[in-house]
C-alpha positions as CSV (number, residue, x, y, z in Angstrom):
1,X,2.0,-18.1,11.3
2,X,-0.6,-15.7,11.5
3,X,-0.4,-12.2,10.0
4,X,0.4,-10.3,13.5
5,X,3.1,-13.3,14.2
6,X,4.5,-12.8,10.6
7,X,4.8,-8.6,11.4
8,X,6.7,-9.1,14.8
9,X,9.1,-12.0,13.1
10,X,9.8,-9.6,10.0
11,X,10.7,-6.3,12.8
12,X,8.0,-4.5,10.9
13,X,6.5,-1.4,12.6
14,X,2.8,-0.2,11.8
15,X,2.4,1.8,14.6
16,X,2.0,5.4,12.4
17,X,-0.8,5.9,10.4
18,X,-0.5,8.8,8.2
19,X,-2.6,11.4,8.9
20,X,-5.1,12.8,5.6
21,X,-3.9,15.4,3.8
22,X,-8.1,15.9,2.8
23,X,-11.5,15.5,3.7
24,X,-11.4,12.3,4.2
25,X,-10.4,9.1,6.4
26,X,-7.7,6.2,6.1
27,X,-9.7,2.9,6.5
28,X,-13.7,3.0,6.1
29,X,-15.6,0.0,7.6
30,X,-18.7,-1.0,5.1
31,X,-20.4,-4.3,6.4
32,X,-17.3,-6.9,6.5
33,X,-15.5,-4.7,4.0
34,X,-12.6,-2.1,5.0
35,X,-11.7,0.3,2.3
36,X,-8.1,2.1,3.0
37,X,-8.0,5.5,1.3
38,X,-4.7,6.1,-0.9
39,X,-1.5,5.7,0.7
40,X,1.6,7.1,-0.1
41,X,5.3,5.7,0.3
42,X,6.0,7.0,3.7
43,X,10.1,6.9,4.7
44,X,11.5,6.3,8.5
45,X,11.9,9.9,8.8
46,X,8.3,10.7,8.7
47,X,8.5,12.5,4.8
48,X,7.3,10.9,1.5
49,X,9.2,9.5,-1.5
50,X,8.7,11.8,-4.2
51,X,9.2,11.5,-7.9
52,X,8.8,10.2,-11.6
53,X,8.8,6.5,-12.1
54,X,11.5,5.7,-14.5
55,X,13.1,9.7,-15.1
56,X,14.0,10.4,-10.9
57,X,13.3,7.3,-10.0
58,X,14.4,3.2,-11.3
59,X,11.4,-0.1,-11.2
60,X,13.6,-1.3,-8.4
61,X,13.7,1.9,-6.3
62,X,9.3,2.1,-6.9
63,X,9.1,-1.3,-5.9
64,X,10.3,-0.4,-2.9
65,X,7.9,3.3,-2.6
66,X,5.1,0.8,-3.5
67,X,5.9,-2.1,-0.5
68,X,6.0,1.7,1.6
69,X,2.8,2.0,0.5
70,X,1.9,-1.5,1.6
71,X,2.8,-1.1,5.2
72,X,0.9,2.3,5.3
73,X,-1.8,0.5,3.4
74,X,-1.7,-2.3,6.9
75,X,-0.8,0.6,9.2
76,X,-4.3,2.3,8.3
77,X,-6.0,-1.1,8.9
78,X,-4.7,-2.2,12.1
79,X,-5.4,1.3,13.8
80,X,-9.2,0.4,13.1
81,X,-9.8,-3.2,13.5
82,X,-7.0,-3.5,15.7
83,X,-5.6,-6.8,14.1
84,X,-4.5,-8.1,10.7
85,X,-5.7,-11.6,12.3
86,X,-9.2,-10.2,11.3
87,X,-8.2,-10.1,7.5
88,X,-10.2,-12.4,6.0
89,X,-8.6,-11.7,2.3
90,X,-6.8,-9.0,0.7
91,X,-9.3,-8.1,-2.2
92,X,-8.0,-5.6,-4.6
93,X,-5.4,-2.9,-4.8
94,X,-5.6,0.2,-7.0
95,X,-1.9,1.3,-8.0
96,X,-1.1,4.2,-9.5
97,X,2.6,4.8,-10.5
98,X,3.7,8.2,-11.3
99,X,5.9,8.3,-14.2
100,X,6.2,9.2,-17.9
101,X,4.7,8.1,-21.0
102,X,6.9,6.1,-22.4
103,X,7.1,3.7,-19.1
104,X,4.9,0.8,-18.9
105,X,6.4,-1.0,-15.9
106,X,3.6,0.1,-13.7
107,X,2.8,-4.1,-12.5
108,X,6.3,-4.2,-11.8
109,X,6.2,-1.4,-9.7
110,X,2.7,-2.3,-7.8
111,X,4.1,-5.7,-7.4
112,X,6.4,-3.9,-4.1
113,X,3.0,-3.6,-2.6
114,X,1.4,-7.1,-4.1
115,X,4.1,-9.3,-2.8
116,X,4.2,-7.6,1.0
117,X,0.4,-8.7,1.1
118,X,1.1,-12.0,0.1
119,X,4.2,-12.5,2.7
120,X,1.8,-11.4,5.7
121,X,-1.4,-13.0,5.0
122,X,-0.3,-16.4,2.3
123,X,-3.1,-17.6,0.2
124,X,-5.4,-14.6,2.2
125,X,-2.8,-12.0,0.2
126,X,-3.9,-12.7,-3.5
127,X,-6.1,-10.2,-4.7
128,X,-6.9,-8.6,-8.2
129,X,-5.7,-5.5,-8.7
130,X,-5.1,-2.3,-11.1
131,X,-1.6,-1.0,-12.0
132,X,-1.8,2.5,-14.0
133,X,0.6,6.0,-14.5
134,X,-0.2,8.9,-13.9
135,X,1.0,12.2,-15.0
136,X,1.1,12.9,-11.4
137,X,0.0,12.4,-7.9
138,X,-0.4,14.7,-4.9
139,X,2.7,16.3,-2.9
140,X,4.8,14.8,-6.1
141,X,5.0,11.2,-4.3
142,X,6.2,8.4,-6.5
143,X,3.7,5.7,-5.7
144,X,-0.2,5.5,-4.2
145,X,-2.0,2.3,-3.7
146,X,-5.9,1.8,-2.3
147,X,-7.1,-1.5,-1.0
148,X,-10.2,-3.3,-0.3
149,X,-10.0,-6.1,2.9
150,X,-12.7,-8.7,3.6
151,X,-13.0,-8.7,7.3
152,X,-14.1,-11.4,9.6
């Protein structure tokens, strides 16, 4: 199954790219390389999921912020190559969990975003990848992840 076959059997919609909150844009094209600017866990209604990683919020609950995170991550990516068939492997993701010092599940958290990437593109979806907290992150999300693509 490819990727865009794998999105339409799972019902999943990537049709809103989150607009920047700075100077700067979503998904950057450099030679056969797209680099997605940090995404945040966007909810159905639009608004963010906001929060400290294991004080407001549990490992299971961020999981979920960090798969968000994922589809905003592919969302971002589709709206400038126009299809995750192009993806030619997921190459890294930068996680940053925001939570307090005593938690150190931060690769449990990432690992929302790590195992979406794997279900859409398979052996294309593995990818190295940073997992770190944060004191905080902008508009007091829970979870923002960057990515790296080879593109074909």
């Amino acid at each position: 199954m490819t990727p865009e076959e794998k999105i339409k059997s799972l019902n999943i919609n990537l049709d809103s790219v989150t607009k920047p909150i700075g100077s700067y844009i979503p998904c950057l094209i450099v030679d056969n390389f797209a680099y997605i600017s940090g995404q945040g866990p966007k909810m159905e209604d639009g608004s963010f999921a906001t929060g400290v990683v294991g004080k407001d919020i549990d490992v299971n609950t961020a999981q979920d912020h960090a798969k968000r995170c994922g589809l905003a991550i592919l969302s971002a990516l589709r709206s400038e190559i126009g299809s995750l068939d192009k993806v030619e492997q997921v190459v890294k993701l930068n996680g940053f969990v925001c939570c307090h010092s005593e938690f150190y599940d931060q690769p449990k958290v990432i690992n929302g975003c790590s195992d979406l990437m794997l279900e859409i593109f398979g052996s294309k979806g593995v990818h190295a990848r940073a997992a770190v907290g944060v004191i905080s992150l902008p508009a007091n999300i829970s979870v923002e992840i960057e990515a790296i693509f080879k593109i074909k």
